[in-house]
N, C-alpha and C positions, 0 to 999 in steps of 0.2 A: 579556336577561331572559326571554325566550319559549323560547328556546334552553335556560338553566336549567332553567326548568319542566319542560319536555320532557325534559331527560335526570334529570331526578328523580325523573319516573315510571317512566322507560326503567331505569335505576340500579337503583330498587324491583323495579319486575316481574323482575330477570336476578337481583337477588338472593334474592326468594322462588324462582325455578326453580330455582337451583344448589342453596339446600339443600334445597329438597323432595325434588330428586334424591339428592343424598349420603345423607341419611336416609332415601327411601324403600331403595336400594341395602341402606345398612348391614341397618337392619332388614329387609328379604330375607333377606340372608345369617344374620342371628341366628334368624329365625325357620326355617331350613332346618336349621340345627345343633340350634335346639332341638328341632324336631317329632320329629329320629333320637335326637334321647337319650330324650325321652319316651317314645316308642314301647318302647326298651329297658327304660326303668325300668317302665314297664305291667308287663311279661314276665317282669322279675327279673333282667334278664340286662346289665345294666348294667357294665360295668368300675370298678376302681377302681384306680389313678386315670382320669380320663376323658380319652382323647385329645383334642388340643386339634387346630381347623384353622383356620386362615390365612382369614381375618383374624378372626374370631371366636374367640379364646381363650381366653375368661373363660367359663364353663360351674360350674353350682353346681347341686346339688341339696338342698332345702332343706324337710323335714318340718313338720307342720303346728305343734310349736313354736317353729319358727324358729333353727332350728340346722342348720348345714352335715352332711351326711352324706355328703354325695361332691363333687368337684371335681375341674376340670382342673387341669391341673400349673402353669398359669398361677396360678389363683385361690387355691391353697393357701395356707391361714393368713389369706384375706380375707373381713372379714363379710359378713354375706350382701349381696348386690349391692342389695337390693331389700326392704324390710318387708313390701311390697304384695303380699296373695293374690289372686289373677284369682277370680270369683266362677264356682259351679257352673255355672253355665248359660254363662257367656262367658271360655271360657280361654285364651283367647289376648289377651294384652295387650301393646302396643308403651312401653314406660316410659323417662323420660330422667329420672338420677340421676347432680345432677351431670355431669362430663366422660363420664360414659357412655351409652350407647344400651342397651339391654336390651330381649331380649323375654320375656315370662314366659309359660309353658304350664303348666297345671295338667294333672296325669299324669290323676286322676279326678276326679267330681262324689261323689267320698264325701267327711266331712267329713275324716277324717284324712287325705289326700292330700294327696303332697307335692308340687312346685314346682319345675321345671326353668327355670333362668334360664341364659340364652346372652346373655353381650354382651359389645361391646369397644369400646374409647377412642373417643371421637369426635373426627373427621380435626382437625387442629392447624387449616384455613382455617375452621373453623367454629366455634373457639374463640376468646373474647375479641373477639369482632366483628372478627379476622379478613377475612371477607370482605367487610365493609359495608367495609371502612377499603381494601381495594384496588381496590372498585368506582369509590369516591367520588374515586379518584388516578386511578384512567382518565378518568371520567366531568369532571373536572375538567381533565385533560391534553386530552381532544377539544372543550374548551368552550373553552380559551383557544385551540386550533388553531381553531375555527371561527369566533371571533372575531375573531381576528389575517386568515382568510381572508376574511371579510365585511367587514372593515375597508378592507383592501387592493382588494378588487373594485368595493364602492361608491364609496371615495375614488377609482378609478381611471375610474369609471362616472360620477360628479359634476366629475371635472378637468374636463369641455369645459364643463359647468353654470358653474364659476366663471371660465373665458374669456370665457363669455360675458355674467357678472354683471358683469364688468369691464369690457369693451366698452362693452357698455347704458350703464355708468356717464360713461363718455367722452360721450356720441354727445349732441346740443345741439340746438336747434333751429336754431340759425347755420351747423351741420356737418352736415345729415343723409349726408354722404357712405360716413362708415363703416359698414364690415358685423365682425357677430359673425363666428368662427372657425366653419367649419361641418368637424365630425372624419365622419371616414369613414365609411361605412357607409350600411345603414339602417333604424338602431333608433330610437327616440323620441326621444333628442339630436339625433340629426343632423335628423331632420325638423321639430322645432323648430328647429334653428337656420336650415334653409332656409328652414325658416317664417318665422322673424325678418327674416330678408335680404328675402325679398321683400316683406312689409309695408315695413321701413325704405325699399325702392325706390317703393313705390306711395305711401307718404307726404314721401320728398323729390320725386316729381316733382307732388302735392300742392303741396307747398308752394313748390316752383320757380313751377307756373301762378298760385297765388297770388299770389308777386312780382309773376310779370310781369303779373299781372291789374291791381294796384295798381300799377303804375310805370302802362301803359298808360291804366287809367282816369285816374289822375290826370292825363295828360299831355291827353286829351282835355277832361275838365273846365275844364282850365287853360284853353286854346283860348279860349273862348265866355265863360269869367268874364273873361278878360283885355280883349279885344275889347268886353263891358259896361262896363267898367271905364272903358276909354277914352274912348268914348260917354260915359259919364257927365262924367268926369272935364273931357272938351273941353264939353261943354256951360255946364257951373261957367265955364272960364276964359275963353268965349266966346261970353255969352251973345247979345251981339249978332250972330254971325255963324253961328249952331245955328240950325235950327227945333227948338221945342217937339217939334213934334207926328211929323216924320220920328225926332227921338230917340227919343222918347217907343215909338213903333211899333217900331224898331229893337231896342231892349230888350227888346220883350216879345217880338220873333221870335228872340232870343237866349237869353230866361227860354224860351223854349218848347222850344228844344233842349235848352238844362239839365234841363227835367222830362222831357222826353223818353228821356233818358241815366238819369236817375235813376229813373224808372219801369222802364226795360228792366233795371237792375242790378238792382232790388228784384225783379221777375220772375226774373230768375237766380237770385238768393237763394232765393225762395221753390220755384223748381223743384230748386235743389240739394238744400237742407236741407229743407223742412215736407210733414209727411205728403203720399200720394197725393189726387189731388183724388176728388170723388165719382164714380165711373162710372155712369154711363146707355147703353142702346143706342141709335146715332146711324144715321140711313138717310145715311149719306157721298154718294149722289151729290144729296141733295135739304139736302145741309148746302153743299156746290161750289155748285148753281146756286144756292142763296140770297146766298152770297154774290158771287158772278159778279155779281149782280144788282143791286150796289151802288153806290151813287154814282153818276157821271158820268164819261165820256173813253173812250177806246178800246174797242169791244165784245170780246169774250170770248166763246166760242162753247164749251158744254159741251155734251160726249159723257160722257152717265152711263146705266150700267148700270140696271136694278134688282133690288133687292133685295142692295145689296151694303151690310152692317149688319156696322157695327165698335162694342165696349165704349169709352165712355171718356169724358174732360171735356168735354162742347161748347163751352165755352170757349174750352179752349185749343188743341181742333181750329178752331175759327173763329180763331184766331189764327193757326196753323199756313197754315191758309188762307188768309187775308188777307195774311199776308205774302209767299207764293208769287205769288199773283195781282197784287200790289201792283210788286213783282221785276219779272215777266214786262213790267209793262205801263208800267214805267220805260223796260224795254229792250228791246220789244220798236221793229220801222219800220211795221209795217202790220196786226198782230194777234197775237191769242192763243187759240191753244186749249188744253182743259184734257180731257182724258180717264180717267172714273170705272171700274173694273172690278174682276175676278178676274184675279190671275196666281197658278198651285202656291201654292193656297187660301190666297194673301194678298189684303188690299184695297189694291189701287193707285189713285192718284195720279197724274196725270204733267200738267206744268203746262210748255207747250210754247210760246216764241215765236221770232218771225223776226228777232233783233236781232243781233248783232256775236257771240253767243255767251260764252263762258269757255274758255280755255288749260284746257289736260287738267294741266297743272303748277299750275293756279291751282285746279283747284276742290273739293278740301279744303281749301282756304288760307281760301275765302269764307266757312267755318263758323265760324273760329277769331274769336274777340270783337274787334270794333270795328277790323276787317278789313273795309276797301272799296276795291274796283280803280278803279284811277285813270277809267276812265268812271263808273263809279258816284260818284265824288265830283262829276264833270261836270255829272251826271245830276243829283245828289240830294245839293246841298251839306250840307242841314241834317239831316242819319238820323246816327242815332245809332251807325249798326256792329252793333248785338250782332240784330237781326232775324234775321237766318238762323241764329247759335248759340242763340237761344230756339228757334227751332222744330226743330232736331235736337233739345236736348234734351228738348222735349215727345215729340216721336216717339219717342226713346230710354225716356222715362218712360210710353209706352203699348203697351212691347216692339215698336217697329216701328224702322224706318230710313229717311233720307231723305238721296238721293245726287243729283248730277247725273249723267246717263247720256250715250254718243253719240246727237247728233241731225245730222241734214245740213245744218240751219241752225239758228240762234241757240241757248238754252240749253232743256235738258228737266230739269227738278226733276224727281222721281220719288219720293212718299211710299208708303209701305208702312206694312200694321198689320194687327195678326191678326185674319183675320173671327172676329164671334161666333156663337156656335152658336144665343144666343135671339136673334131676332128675330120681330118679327108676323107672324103671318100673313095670306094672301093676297096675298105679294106674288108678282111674276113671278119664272121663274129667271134666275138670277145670268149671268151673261155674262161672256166670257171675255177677260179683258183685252190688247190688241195693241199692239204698236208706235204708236209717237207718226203715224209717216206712215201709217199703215195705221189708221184709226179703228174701232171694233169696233161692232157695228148695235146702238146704244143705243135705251135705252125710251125716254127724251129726250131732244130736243135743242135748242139752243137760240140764236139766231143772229139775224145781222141783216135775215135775207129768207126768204122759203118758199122748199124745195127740192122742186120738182115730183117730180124727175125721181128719188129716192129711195124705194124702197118699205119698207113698214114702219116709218117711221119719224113720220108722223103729222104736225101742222102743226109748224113750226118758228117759235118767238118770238123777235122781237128782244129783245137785254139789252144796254141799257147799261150799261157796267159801269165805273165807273173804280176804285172799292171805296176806302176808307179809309186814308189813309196809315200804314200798319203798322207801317213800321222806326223 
């Protein structure tokens, strides 16, 4: 339809030029015949009959009653071509009468003067609409070819479109294995269709962790409801030979691990799916010794910078926290250190103790949910697995990362997170963060004796620390 349009105007405009032009042409030519016979009849000296020339052969000269007094050999015996006198003052007139073109020249501005009329047939394409009727056969012959061509290109530009409707139509959520047809190239099809392929890929392996999220959690739940179960169950059938009160306690350190599990899922939930938490700026190495400072059991000896101030949830960097230190002091034989800094203007982290360590094969495996190595279950019957995939992905959710690194003994947790630009002022400057064995000369420190023999470093406090069972 736009196509139409367009050549309707296109049609019009080719048809107003070509006769503007044939007509202006013709009448050129009449008015060039007639200006030489006017001139002659001024003068007297006109022929009779008047020669005629190609293609103007119609030539009449015609007195002010309107009667032929002279003509070409063409015009002979035809009325006058024209009624119309050009007026004194404008004698030159272009006139269409009928099938003919004419121009009329008035010889003088007296009144009896006669009227020299030159003209001839008008071209056969200009007659009868003529040319509108073979514009309108082109114009209509280039509208079904451009149709036929648009037809052909977009059907051939939409075949992978409908490959790929059809696929989509397949593909399940029992089956995310299929991919759309991705055609060659790389125009907007084909990048949609890669586009398609990899979403499809990023939402089955979605929904693969899923499964095994649900097979796993369930299998874990089952655990500790079965094991209640029995307890109960033996208690009912033998009441005489249960205690109350050992049951009784048994259950509840059973319910304990259930809410344990079920609080750590709800936390995953919430860190997957519900908005970001509120950010505040946090002084990270006075958020570590606070919580170093926690509880009771194994001291914890922090090396913190100052002035090393990260955006984010205190929260659930106290969480992140607590569960590192919690880790370390499951596993570690004789202590922990934990070291606050700057490393290539990040904030580290490193949560270092002297225990048995992690297998370089195992320690992406420790982040994966409800994932515990066989000492850690040793260690910490009743944790629930997901403590260290909580705290990756808080770390993940405050752009940072948290890896196990080499250490020369036991295991080094290592958090990272982008320093922020506001923090208060007046503190000291930042310090450069080092290797776990190589301690960097903190503004704090904090331990379980003074260290004389350290300059710089100012008195050193004991921390008991055992902090909070976090997993």
């Amino acid at each position: 339809m736009v196509l139409l349009v367009i050549l309707s105007v296109v049609g019009a405009s080719i048809d107003m030029a070509i006769r503007y032009r044939i007509q202006d042409d013709a009448f050129g030519n009449a008015e060039q015949v007639a200006s030489q016979w006017s001139a002659m009849a001024r003068i007297g000296t006109l022929p009779d009959p008047i020669p005629g020339s190609a293609p103007v052969d119609l030539v009449q000269v015609v007195n002010a009653h309107g009667v032929v007094v002279n003509s070409s050999t063409g015009a002979m015996g035809m009325a006058p071509m024209s009624s119309f006198r050009p007026p004194p003052d404008d004698r030159f007139q272009q006139l269409t009468e009928g099938s003919l073109m004419v121009m009329a020249i008035r010889v003088s501005a007296a009144a009896d003067s006669p009227v020299v009329y030159a003209g001839l047939r008008e071209p056969a394409i200009l007659q009868k609409n003529h040319l509108e009727y073979f514009i309108s056969a082109g114009l209509l012959v280039l509208l079904a070819l451009a149709s036929w061509m648009t037809w052909c290109v977009v059907g051939r530009t939409l075949r992978p479109v409908a490959a790929i409707r059809a696929r989509m139509s397949e593909i399940t959520v029992s089956d995310l294995s299929l991919r759309v047809p991705a055609p060659p190239g790389e125009d907007e099809i084909a990048l949609l269709a890669r586009t398609a392929n990899q979403t499809l890929a990023r939402l089955e392996e979605a929904v693969e962790q899923q499964r095994r999220f649900a097979s796993t959690a369930s299998h874990e739940l089952r655990t500790p409801i079965t094991g209640l179960r029995v307890q109960l169950e033996e208690a009912l059938l033998y009441p005489n030979e249960t205690d109350p009160r050992d049951t009784i306690r048994s259950a509840l350190t059973t319910s304990g691990r259930l809410e344990a599990i079920v609080n750590d899922l709800l936390q995953l939930a919430r860190l997957r799916a519900a908005d970001p938490a509120p950010q505040e700026p946090i002084d990270l190495g006075a958020l570590v010794t606070e919580e170093a400072a926690q509880g009771i059991g194994m001291p914890i000896r922090v090396h913190a910078s100052d002035g090393v101030w990260v955006r984010g949830s205190r929260i659930q960097l106290i969480r992140v926290v607590g569960n590192l230190l919690s880790n370390a002091r499951r596993h570690a034989d004789s202590r922990v250190e934990v070291f606050v800094g700057v490393e290539d203007g990040k904030a580290v982290v490193a949560v270092v103790d002297d225990g048995a360590g992690i297998a370089p094969a195992d320690r992406e495996r420790v982040f994966e949910r409800f994932t515990r190595l066989d000492d850690g279950r040793l260690r910490d019957s009743g944790g629930s697995g997901l403590g260290l995939a909580i705290s990756r992905d808080i770390a993940h959710a405050h752009r940072g990362t948290l890896l196990i690194e080499d250490s020369p003994r036991g295991a080094r947790f290592v958090l990272r997170l982008p320093l922020s630009d506001a923090r208060p002022r007046g503190n000291g400057p930042q310090a450069t963060f080092d290797d776990a064995s190589k301690a960097p000369p903190p503004a704090r420190s904090t331990t379980g004796e003074k260290n004389d023999g350290a300059e710089g470093r100012g008195e050193e406090k004991s921390v008991s620390s055992a902090g909070h069972h976090r997993r």
